[in-house]
Backbone and ligand atoms as CSV (ligand in chain L), in Angstrom:
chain,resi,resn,atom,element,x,y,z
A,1,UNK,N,N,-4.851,-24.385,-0.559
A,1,UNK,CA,C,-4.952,-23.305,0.417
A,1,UNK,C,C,-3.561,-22.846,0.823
A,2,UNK,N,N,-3.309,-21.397,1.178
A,2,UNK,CA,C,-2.399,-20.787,1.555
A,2,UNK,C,C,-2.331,-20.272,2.665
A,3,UNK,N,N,-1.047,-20.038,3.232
A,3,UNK,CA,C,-1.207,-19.119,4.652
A,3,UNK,C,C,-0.451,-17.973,3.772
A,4,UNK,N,N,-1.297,-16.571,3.950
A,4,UNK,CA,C,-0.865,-15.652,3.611
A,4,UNK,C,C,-0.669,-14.452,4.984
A,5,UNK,N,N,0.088,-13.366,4.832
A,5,UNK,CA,C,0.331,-12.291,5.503
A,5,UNK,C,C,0.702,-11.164,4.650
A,6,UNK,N,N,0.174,-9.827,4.694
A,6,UNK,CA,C,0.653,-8.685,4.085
A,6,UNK,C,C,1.853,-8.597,4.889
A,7,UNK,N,N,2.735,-7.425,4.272
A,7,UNK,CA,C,4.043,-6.958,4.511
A,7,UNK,C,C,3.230,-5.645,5.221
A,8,UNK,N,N,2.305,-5.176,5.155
A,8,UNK,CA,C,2.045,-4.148,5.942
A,8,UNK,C,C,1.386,-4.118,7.843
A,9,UNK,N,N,0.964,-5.348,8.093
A,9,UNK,CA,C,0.940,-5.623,9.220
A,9,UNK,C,C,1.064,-7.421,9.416
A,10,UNK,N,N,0.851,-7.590,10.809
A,10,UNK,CA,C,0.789,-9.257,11.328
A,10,UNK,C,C,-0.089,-9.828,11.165
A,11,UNK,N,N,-0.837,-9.637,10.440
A,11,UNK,CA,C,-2.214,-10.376,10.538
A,11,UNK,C,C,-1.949,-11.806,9.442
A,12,UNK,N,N,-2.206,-12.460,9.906
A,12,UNK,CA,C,-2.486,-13.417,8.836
A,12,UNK,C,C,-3.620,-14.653,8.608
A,13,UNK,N,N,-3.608,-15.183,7.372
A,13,UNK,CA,C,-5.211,-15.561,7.069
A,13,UNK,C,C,-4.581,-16.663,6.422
A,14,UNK,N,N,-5.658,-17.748,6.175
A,14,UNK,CA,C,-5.865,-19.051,5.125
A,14,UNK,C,C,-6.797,-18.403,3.985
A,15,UNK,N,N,-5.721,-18.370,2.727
A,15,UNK,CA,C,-6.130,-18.112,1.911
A,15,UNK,C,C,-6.542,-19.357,0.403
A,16,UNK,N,N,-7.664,-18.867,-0.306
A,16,UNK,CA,C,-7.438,-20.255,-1.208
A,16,UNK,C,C,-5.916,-19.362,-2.713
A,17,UNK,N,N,-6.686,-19.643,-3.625
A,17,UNK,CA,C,-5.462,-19.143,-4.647
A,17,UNK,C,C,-4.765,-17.680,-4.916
A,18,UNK,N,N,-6.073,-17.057,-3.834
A,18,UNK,CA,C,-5.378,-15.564,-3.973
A,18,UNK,C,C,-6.006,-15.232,-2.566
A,19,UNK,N,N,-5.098,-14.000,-2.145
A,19,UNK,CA,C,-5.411,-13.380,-1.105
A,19,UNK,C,C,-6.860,-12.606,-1.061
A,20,UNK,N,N,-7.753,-12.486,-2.079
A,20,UNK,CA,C,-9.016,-12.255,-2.278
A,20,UNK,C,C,-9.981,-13.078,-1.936
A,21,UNK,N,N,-9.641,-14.344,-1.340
A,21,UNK,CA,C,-10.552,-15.971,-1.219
A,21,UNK,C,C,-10.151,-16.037,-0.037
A,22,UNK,N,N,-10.154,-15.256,1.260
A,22,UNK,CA,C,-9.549,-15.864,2.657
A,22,UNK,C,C,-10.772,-16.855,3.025
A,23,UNK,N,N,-10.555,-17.833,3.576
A,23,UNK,CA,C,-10.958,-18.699,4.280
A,23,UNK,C,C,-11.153,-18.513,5.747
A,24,UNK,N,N,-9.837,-18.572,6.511
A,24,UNK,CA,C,-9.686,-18.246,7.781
A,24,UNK,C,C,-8.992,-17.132,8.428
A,25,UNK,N,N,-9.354,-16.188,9.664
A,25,UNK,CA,C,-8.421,-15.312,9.827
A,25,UNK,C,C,-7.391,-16.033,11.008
A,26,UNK,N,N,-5.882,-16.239,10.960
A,26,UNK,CA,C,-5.788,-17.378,11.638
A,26,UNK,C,C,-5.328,-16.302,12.920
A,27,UNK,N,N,-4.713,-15.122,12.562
A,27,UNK,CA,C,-4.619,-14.103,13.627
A,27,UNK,C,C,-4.406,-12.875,13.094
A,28,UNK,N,N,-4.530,-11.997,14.304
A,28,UNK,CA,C,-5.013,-10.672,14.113
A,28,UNK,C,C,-3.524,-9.749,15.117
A,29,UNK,N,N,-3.222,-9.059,14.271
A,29,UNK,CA,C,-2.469,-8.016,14.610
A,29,UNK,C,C,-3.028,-6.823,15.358
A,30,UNK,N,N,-1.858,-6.122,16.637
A,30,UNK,CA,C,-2.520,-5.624,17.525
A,30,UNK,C,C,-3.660,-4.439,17.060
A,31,UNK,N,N,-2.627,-3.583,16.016
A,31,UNK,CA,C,-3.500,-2.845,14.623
A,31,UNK,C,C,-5.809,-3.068,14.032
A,32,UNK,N,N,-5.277,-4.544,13.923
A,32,UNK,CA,C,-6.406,-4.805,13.710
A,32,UNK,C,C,-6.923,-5.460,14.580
A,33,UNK,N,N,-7.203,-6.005,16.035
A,33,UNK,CA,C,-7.807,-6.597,16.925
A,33,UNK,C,C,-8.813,-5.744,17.350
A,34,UNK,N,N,-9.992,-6.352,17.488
A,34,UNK,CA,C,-11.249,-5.371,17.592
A,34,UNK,C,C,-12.093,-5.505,16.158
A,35,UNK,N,N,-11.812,-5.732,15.472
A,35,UNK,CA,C,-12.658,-5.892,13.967
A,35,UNK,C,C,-13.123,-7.281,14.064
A,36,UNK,N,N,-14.545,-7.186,12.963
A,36,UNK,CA,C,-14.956,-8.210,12.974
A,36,UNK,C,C,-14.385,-9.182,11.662
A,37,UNK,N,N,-13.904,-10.475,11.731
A,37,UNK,CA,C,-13.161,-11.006,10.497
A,37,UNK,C,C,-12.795,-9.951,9.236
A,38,UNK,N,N,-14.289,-10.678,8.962
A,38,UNK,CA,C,-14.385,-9.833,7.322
A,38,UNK,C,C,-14.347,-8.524,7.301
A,39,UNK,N,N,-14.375,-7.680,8.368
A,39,UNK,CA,C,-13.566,-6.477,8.449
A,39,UNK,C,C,-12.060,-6.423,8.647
A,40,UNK,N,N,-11.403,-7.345,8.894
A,40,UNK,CA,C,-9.881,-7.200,9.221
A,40,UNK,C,C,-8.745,-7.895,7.671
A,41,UNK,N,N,-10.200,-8.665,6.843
A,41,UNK,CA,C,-9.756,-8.807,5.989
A,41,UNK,C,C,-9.568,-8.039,5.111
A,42,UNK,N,N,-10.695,-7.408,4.700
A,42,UNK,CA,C,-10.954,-6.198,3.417
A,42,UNK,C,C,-9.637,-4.962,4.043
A,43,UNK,N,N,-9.787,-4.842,5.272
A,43,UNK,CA,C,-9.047,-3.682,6.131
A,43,UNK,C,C,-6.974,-3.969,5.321
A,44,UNK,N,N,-6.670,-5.171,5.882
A,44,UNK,CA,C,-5.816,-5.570,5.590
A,44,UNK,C,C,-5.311,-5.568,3.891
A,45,UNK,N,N,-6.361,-5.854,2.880
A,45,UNK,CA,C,-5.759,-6.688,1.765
A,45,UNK,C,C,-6.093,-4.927,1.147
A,46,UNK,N,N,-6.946,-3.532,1.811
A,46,UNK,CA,C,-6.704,-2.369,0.832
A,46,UNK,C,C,-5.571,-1.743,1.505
A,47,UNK,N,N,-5.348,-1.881,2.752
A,47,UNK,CA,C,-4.054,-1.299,3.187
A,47,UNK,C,C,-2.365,-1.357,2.207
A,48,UNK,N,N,-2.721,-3.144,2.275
A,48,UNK,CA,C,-1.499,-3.514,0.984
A,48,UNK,C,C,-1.694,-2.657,-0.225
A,49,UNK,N,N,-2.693,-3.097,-0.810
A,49,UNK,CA,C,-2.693,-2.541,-2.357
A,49,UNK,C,C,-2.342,-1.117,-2.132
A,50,UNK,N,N,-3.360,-0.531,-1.597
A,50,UNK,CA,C,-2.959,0.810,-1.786
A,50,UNK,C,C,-1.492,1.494,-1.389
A,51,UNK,N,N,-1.101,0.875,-0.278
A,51,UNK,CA,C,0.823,1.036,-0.299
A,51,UNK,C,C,1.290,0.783,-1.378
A,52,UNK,N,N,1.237,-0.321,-2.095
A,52,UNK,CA,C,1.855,-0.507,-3.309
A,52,UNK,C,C,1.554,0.206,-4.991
A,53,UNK,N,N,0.491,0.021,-4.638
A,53,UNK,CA,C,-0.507,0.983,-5.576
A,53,UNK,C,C,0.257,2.493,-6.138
A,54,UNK,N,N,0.318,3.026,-4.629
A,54,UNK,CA,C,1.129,4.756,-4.408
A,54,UNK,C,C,2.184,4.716,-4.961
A,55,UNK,N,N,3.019,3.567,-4.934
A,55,UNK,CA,C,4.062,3.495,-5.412
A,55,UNK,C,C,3.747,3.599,-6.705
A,56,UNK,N,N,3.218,3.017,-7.250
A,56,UNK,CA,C,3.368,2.741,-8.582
A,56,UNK,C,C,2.848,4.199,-9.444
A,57,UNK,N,N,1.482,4.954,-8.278
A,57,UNK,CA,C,1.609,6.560,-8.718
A,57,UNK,C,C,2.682,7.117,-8.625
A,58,UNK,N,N,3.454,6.841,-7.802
A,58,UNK,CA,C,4.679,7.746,-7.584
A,58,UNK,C,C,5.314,7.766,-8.698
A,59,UNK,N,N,5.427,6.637,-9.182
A,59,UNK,CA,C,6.645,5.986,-10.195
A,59,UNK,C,C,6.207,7.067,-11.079
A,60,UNK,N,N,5.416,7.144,-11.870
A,60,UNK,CA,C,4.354,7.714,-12.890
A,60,UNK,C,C,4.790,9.682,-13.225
A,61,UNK,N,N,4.675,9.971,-12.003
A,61,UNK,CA,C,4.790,11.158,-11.670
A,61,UNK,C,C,6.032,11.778,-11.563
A,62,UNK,N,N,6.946,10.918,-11.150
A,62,UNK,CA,C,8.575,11.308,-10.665
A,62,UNK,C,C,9.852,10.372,-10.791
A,63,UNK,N,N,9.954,10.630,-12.604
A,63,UNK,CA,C,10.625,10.085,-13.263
A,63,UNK,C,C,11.702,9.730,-12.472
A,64,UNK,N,N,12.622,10.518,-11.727
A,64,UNK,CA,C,13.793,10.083,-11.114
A,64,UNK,C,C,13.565,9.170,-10.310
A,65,UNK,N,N,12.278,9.069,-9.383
A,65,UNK,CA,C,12.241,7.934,-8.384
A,65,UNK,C,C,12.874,6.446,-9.169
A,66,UNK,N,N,12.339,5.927,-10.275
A,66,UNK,CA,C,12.244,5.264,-11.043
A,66,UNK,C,C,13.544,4.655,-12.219
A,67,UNK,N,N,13.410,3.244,-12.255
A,67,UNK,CA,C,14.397,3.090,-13.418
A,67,UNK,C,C,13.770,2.020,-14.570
A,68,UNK,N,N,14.013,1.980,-15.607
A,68,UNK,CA,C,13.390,1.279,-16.775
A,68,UNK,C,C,13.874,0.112,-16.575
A,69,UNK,N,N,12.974,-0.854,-16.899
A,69,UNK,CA,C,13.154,-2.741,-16.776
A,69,UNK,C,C,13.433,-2.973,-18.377
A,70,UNK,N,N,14.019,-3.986,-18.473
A,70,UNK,CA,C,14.001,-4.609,-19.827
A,70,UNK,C,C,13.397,-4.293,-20.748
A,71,UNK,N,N,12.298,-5.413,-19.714
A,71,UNK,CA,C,11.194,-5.363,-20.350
A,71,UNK,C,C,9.794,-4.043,-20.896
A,72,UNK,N,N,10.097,-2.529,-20.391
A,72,UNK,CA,C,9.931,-1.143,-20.050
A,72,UNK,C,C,8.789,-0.842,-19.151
A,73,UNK,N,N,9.149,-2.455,-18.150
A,73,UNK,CA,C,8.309,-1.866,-17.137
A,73,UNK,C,C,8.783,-0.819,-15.871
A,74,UNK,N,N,8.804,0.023,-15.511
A,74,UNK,CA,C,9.462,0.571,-14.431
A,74,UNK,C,C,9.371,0.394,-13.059
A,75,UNK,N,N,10.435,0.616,-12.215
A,75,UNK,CA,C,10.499,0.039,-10.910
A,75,UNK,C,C,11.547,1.226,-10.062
A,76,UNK,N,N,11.264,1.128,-9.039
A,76,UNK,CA,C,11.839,2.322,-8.179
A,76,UNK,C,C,13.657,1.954,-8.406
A,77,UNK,N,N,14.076,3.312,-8.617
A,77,UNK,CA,C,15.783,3.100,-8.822
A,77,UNK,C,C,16.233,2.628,-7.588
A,78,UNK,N,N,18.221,2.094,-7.909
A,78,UNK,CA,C,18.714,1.448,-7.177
A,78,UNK,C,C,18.968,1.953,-5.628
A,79,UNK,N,N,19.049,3.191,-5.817
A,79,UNK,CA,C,19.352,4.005,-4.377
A,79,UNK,C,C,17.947,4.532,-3.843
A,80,UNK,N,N,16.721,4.267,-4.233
A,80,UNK,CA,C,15.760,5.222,-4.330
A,80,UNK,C,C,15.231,3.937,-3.052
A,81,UNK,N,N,14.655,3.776,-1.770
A,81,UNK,CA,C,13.746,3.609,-0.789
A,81,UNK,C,C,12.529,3.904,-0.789
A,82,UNK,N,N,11.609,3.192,-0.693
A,82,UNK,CA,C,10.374,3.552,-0.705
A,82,UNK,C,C,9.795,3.405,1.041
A,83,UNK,N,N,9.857,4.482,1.761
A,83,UNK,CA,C,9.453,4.256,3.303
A,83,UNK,C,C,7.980,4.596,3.601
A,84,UNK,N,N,7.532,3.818,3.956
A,84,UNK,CA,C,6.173,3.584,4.611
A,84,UNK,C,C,5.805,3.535,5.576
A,85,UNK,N,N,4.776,3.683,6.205
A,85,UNK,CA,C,4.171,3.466,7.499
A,85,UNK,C,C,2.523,3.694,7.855
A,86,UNK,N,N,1.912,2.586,8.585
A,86,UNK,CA,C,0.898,2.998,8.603
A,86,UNK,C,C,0.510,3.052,10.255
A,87,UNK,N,N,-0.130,4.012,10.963
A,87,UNK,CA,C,-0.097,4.241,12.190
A,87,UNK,C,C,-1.876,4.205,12.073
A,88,UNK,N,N,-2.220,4.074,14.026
A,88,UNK,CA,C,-3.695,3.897,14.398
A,88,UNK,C,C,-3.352,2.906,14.498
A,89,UNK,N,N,-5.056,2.425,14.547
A,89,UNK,CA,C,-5.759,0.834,14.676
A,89,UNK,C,C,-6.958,1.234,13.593
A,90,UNK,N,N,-7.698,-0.186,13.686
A,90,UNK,CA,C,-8.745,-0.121,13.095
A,90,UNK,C,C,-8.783,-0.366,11.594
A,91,UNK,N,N,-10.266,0.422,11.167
A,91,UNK,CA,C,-10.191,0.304,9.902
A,91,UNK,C,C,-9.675,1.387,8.691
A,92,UNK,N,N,-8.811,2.503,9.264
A,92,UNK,CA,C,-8.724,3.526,8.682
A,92,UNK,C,C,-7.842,4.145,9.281
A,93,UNK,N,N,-6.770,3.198,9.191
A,93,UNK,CA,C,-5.207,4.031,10.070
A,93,UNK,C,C,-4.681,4.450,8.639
A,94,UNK,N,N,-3.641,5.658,9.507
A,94,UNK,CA,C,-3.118,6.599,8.943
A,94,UNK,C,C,-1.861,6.233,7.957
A,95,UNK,N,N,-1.475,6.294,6.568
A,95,UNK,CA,C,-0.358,5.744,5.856
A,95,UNK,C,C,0.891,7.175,5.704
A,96,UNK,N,N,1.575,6.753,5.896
A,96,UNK,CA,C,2.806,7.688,5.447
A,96,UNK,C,C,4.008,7.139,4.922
A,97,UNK,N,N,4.183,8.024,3.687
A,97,UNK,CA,C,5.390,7.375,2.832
A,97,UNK,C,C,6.144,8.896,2.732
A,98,UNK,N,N,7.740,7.997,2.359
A,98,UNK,CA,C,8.580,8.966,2.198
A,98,UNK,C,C,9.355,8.455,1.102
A,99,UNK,N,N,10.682,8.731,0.605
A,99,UNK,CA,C,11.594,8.105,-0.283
A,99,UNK,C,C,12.285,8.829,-0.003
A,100,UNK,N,N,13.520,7.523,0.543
A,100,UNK,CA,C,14.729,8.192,0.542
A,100,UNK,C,C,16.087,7.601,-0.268
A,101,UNK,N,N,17.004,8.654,-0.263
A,101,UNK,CA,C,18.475,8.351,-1.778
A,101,UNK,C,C,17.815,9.035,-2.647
A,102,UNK,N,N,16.831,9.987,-2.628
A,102,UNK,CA,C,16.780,10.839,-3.364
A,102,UNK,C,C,16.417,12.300,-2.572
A,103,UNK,N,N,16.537,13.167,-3.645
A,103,UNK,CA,C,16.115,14.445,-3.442
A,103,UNK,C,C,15.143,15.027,-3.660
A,104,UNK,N,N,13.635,15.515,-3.665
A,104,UNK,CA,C,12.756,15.794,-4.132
A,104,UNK,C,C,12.409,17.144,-3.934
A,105,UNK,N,N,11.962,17.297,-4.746
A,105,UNK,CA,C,11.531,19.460,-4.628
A,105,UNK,C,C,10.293,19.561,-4.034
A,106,UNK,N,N,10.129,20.927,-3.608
A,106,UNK,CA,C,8.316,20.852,-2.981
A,106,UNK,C,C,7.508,20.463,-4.305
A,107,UNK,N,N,8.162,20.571,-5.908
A,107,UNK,CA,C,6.773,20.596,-6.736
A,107,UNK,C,C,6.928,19.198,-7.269
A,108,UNK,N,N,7.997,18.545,-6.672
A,108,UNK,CA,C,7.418,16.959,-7.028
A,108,UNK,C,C,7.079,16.356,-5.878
A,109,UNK,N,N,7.299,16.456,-4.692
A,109,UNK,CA,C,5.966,16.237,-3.192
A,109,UNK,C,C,5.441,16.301,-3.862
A,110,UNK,N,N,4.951,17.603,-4.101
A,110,UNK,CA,C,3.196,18.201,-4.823
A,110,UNK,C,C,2.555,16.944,-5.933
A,111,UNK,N,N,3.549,16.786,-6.772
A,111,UNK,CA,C,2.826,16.017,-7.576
A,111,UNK,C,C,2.751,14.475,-7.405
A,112,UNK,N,N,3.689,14.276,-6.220
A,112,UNK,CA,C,2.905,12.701,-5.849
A,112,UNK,C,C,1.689,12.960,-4.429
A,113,UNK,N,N,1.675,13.717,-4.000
A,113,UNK,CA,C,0.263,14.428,-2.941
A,113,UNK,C,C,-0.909,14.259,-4.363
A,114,UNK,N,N,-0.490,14.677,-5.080
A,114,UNK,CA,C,-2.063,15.205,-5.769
A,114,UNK,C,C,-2.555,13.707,-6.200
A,115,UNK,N,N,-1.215,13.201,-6.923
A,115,UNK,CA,C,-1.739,11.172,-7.350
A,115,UNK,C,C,-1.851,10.665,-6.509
A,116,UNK,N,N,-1.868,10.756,-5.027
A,116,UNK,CA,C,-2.196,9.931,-4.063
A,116,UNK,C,C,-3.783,10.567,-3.848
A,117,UNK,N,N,-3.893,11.630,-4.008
A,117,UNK,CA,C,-5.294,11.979,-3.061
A,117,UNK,C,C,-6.571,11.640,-4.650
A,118,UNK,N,N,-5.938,11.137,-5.594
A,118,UNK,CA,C,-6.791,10.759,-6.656
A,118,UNK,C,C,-7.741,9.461,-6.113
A,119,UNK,N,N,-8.499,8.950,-6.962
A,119,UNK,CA,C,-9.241,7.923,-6.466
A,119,UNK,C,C,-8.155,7.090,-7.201
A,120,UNK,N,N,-8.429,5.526,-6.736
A,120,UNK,CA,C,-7.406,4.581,-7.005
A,120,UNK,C,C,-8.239,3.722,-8.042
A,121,UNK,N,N,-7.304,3.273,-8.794
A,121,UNK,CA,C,-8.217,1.942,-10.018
A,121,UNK,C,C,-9.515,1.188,-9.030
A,122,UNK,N,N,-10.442,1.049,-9.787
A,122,UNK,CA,C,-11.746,0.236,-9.479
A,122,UNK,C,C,-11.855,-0.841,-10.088
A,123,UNK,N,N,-10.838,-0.741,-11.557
A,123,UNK,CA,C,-10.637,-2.294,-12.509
A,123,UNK,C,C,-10.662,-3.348,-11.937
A,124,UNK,N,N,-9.893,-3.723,-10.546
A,124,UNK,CA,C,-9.971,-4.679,-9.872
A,124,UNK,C,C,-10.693,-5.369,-8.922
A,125,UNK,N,N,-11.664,-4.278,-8.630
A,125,UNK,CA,C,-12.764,-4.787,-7.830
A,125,UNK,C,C,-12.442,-4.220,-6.941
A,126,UNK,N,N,-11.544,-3.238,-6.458
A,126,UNK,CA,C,-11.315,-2.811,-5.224
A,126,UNK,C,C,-11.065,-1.129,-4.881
A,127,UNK,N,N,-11.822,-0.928,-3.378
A,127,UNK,CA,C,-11.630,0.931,-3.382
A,127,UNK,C,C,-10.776,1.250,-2.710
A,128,UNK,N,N,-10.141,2.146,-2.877
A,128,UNK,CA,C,-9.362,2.862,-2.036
A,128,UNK,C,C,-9.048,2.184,-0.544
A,129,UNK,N,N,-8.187,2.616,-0.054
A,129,UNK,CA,C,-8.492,2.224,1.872
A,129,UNK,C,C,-8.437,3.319,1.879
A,130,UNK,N,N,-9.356,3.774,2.638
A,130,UNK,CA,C,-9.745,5.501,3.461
A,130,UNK,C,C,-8.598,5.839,4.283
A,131,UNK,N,N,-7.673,5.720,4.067
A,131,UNK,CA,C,-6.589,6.460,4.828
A,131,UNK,C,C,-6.449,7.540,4.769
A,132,UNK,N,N,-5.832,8.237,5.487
A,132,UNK,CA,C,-4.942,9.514,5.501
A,132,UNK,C,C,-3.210,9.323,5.010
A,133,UNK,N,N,-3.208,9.711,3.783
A,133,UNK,CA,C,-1.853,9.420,3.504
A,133,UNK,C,C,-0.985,10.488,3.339
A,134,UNK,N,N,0.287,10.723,3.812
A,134,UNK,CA,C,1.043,11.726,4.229
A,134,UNK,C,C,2.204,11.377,3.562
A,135,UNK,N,N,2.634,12.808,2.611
A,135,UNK,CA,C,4.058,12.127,1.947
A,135,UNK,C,C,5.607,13.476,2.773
A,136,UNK,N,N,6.073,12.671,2.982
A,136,UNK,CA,C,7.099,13.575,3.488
A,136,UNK,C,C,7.971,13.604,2.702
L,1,ZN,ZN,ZN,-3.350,-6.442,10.789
């Protein structure tokens, strides 16, 4: 068993080998207080993915964000920031990302707006978090 916490809020849980197996919620962030467990879990573990997730649309879409790995996996360049935020409570607070050390035009906004408002992989067993996501 693990004690896990997302990077996107305080909450944290007893997890067994993956953050998909919580056991216990050991506490609840002010964000999520008011939910019932297994709502603060699912709430929590699509909030992550899908922050990270975006990224990885982003990457996809806007070559410059991005720099080639070795191995040719890609990963956000050295000056490039990936800024986030997710505001509300509950189960369906609001996400906003930005990137900054770079420059972006309105028609590459545009084209990470359009890969964000896509539906997200289902391969994994998991949907979307219903957010409102805002790219500045
Ligand atoms: Zn939380």
């Amino acid at each position: 068993m693990t004690r896990w916490s997302p990077d996107t809020c305080g909450c944290v849980f007893d997890v067994t080998w993956d953050p998909d197996e919580v056991v216990a919620v050991i506490q609840t962030c002010p964000a999520h207080a008011g939910l019932p467990d297994v709502d603060v879990h699912e709430s929590v573990l699509r909030e992550n993915r899908t922050k990270n997730y975006l990224l990885g649309r982003a990457l996809q879409q806007v070559a410059k964000l991005g720099k080639t790995l070795p191995d040719g996996g890609v990963t956000l360049a050295d000056e490039v920031e990936y800024v986030w935020e997710f505001t509300g409570s509950g189960r369906d607070r609001a996400l906003s990302v930005r990137f900054q050390g770079v420059v972006l035009s309105a028609a590459e906004k545009g084209l990470i707006r359009a890969a964000m408002s896509q539906p997200l992989a289902t391969e994994h067993g998991w949907q979307r978090q219903p957010v409102t996501t805002t790219v500045v």
